[in-house]
C-alpha positions in Angstrom: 58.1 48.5 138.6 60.0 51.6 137.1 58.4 49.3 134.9 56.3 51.4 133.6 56.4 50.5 131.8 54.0 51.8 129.2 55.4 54.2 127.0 57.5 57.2 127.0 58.5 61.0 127.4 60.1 63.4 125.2 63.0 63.1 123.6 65.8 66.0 123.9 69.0 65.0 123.0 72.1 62.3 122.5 74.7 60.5 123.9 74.5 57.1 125.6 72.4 54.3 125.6 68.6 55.2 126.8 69.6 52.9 129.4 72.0 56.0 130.6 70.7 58.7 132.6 68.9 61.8 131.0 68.4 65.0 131.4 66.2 67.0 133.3 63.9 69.5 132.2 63.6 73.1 134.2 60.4 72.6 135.3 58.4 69.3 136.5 56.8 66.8 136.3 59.4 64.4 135.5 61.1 61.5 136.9 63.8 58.7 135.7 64.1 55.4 137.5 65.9 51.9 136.9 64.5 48.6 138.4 66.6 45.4 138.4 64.8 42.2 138.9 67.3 38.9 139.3 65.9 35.2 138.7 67.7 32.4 140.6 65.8 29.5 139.6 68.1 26.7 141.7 66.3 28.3 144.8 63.6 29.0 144.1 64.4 32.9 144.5 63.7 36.2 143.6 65.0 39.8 144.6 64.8 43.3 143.4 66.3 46.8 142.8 64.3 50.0 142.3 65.9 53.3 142.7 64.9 57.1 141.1 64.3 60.2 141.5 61.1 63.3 140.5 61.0 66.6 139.6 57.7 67.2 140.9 55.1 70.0 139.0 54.5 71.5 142.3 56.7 71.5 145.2 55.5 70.4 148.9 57.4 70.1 152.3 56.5 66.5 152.4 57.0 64.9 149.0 59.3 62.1 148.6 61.3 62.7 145.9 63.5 59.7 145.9 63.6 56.6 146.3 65.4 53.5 146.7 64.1 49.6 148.0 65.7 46.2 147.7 62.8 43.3 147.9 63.0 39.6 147.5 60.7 36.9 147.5 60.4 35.1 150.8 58.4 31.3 149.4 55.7 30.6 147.4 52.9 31.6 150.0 54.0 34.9 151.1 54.4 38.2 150.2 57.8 40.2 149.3 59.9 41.4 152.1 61.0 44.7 151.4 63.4 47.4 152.7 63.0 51.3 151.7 64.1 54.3 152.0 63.5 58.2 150.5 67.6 59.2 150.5 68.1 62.8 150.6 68.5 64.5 146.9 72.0 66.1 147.9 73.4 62.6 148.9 72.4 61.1 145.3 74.5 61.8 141.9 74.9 60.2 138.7 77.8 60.4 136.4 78.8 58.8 133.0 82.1 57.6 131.4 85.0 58.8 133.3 83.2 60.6 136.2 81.8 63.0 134.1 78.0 65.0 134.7 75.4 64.1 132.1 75.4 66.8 129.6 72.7 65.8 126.6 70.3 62.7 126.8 71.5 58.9 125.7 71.0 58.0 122.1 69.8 54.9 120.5 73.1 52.6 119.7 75.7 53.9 122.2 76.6 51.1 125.2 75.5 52.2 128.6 78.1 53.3 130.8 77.0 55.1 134.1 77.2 55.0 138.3 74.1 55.7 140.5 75.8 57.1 143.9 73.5 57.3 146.7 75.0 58.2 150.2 75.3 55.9 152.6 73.5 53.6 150.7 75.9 52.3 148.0 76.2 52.3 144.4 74.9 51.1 140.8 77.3 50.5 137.9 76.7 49.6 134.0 79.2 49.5 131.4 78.9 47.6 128.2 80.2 44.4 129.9 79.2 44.5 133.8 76.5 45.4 136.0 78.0 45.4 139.6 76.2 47.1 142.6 76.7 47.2 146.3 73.7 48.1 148.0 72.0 48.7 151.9 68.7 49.8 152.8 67.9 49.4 156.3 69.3 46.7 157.6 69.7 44.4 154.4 72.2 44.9 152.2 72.5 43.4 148.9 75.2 43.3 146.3 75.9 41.6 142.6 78.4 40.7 140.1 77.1 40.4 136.4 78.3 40.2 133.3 77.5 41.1 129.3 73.4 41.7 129.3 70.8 39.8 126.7 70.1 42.8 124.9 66.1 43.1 124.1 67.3 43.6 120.5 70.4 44.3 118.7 69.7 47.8 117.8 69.2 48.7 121.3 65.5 50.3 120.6 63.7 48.2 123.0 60.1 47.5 123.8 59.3 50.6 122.0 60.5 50.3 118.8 60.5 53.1 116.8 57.8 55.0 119.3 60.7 55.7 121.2 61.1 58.7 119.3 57.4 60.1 120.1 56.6 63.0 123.0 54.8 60.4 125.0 54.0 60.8 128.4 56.2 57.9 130.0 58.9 55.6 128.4 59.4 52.1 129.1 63.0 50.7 128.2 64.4 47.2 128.5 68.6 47.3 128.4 68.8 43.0 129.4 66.4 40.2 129.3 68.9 38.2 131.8 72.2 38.9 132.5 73.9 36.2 133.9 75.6 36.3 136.9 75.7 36.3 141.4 74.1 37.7 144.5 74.9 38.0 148.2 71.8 39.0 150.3 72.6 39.8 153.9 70.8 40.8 157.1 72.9 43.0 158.9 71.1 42.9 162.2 71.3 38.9 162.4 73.7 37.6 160.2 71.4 35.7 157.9 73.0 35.2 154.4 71.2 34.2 150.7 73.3 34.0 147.7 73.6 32.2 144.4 73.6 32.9 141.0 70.8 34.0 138.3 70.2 36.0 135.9 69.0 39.9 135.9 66.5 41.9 134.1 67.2 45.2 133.2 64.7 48.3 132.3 64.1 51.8 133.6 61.5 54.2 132.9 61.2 58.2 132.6 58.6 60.6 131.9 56.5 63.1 133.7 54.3 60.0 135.8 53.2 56.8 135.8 49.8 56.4 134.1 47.0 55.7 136.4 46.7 52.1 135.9 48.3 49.5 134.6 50.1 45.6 135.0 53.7 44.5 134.5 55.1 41.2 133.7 58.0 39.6 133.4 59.5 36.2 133.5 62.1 34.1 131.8 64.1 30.2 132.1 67.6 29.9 130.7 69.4 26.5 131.0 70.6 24.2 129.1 67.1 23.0 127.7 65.7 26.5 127.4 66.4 30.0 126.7 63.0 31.6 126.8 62.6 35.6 128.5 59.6 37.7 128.3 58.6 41.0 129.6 55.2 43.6 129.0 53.3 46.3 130.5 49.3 46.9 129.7 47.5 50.0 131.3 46.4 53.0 130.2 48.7 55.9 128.9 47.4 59.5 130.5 47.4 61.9 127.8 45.7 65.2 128.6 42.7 64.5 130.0 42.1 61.5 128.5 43.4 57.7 129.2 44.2 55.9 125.7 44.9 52.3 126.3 48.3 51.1 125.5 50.7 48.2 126.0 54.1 46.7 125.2 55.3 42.9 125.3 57.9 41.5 124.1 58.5 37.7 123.6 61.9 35.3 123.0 63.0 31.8 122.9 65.8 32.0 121.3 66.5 28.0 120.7 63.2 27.9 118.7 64.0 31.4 117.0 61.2 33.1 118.1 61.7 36.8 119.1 58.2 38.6 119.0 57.1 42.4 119.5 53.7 43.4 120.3 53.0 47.4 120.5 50.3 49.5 119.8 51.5 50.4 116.5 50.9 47.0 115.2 48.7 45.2 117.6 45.7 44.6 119.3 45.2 43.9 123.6 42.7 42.3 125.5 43.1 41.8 129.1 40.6 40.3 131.5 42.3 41.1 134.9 41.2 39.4 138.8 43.7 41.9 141.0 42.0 40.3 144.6 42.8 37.0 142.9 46.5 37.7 141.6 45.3 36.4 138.3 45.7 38.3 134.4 44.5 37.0 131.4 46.2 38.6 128.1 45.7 38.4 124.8 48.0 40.3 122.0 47.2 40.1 118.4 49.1 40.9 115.5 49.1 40.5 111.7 51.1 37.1 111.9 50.6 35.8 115.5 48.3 36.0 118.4 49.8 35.3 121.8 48.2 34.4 125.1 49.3 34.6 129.0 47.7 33.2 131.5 49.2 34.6 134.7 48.3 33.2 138.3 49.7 33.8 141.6 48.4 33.3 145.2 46.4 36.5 146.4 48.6 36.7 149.9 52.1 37.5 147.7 50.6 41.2 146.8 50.9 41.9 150.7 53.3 44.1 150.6 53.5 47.9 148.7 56.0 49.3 147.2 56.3 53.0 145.8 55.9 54.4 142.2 56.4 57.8 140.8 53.6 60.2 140.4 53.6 64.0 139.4 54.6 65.0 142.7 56.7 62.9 143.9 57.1 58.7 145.3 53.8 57.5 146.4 52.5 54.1 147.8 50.9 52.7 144.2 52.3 49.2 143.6 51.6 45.5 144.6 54.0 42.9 143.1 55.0 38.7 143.2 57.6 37.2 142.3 55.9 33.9 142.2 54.0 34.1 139.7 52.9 30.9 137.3 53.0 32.1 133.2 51.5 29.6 130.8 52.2 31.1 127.2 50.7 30.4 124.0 52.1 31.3 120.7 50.2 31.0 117.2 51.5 31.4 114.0 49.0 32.6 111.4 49.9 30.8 108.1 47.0 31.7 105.4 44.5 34.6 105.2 42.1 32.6 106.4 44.2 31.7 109.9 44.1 35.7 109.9 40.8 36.6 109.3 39.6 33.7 112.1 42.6 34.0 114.4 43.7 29.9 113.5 47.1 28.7 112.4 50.0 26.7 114.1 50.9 26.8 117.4 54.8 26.9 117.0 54.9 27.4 121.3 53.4 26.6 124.3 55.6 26.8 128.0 55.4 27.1 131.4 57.2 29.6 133.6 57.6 29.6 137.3 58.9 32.5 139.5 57.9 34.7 137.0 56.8 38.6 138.4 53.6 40.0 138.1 52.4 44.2 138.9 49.2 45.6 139.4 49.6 49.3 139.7 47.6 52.6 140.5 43.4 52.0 139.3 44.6 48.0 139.0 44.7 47.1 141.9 42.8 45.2 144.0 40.1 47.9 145.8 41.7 46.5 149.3 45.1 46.4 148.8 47.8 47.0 151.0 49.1 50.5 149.9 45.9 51.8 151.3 47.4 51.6 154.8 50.4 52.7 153.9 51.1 56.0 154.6 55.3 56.4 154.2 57.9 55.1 150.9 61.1 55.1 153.8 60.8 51.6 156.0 64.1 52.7 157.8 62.4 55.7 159.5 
């Protein structure tokens, strides 16, 4: 979701992890957002965090500007139940370190360490060890305890790699593949309590918009038996006038030693997608492997909308499951001839459950839900 989970903005400055807040220009479009989504695979459960805020290129009386929702998955058949909210601007601040007011844009290396404020609502916290939040929306509210992250790569570049450092239109960064640690869920009207443990995926995006269409995946199983994560984004990246395909994907299983980045600087993408039937076919190629996903989810768990960031502000532009089946597909290509005729070894094949799966803006399905919708704040 803030997923976007495509590719990137411009870069202005240093200090902090690009998981860290940045800064923001005079003048819009631009927006920053952070989505959280946490795996608890003993249940059979799924929930979410999306929060962020735009600087819109033209202002209007009734943009949303913000926004916050908490989501989980409610069974394999239905779509996500969701609570939202558009807080006001004033009631929202962000600090890093000691308290202190962002001054210059994260770097590259430094550790996150910032709070996301949000009055009444709660709080978001990430230092280099913990991610703890206390969250309401509505009348859910939903907090967590976690610990160190599984960093997408030791030098803290990301999905990106080096592109990071390009004036792209959007960037897409991934701070944890799954950090490990517990949930409390709880209705505040009736009492009704979900909690557990899992493990939670970590990314934000910021830019001036997200592109006008575009799919998001991600998905992983750690246990005993496996430690295998994965997360991508394929769409179209708006530059100008024109929209140049462009994708990210990044997969690990780190008992087999396999860690794998696919980007458009040294890849190729094919994507055959069914939106009405919650099914995405993906193909990424490079030099040395071509990987496949087949994604699959029932069509009636991309009932509900959620909002995305456009120019102008929060709009309804996104239908997501959390219960999504991934097959994977990984081949190794040995010789030139494996190369030139896309053969070679297949070094993996899995299967993940509960995995989550986005079709956004021009993606989705002609009659989806966010055609009806008409407000990003549930709570009224």
């Amino acid at each position: 979701m803030f997923r976007f989970i495509l590719l990137l903005v411009l870069v202005q400055g240093v200090l902090g992890n690009e998981y860290d807040p940045h800064i923001y220009p005079a003048v819009g479009p631009f927006f920053e957002g952070w989505y959280s989504r946490l795996t608890d695979h003993e249940h059979s459960r799924s929930l979410g965090i999306l929060f962020g805020t735009v600087l819109p290129e033209t202002q209007s009386k009734n943009a949303t500007l913000s926004y916050l929702a908490v989501f989980r998955s409610n069974g394999s058949r239905y779509s996500l139940v969701a609570e939202e909210t558009a807080p006001k601007l004033q009631d929202i601040s962000i600090t890093v370190r000691n308290g202190s007011t962002p001054t210059s844009d994260p770097d590259i290396p430094s550790p996150p360490n910032f709070q996301w404020v949000c009055k009444p609502n709660g709080f978001f916290n990430v230092t280099e060890r913990s991610t703890i939040f206390d969250i309401t929306v509505g009348e859910v509210r939903l907090s967590g305890n976690f610990s160190r992250p599984l960093l997408w790569d030791p030098d803290s570049f990301g999905p990106e790699g080096w592109l990071t450092i390009l004036p792209l239109p959007i960037h897409w960064f991934v701070y944890s593949l799954g950090t490990p640690g517990s949930y409390r869920w709880v209705n505040l009207t009736n009492g009704d309590t979900v909690q557990g443990s899992g493990y939670l995926h970590q990314e934000k995006n910021w830019g001036e918009a997200f592109p006008s269409g575009w799919i998001w995946t991600e998905g992983l199983q750690i246990d005993d038996e496996r430690n295998i994560s994965y997360a991508g984004t394929f769409g179209t990246l708006d530059v100008g006038p024109f929209a140049v395909p462009a994708f990210l994907f990044g997969y690990r299983n780190n008992k087999k030693g396999i860690s794998l980045d696919f980007r458009v600087s040294n890849s190729l993408s094919l994507q055959q997608l069914e939106p009405c039937n919650g099914i995405a076919m993906v193909t990424v190629m490079s030099l040395r492997y071509t990987l496949t996903l087949e994604m699959t989810s029932n069509e009636t768990n991309f009932q509900s909308c959620l909002c995305g960031p456009k120019r102008n502000g929060f709009v309804p532009v996104v239908t997501e499951s959390f219960m999504t089946v991934t097959k994977i597909r990984v081949i190794h290509h040995v010789t030139m001839w494996d190369v030139l005729w896309r053969t070679g070894e297949v070094i993996d094949e899995v299967t993940l459950e509960g995995a989550a799966l986005e079709f956004g803006g021009e993606y989705m399905c002609e009659d989806n839900s966010c055609k009806s919708k008409t407000s990003c704040d549930s709570t009224g």
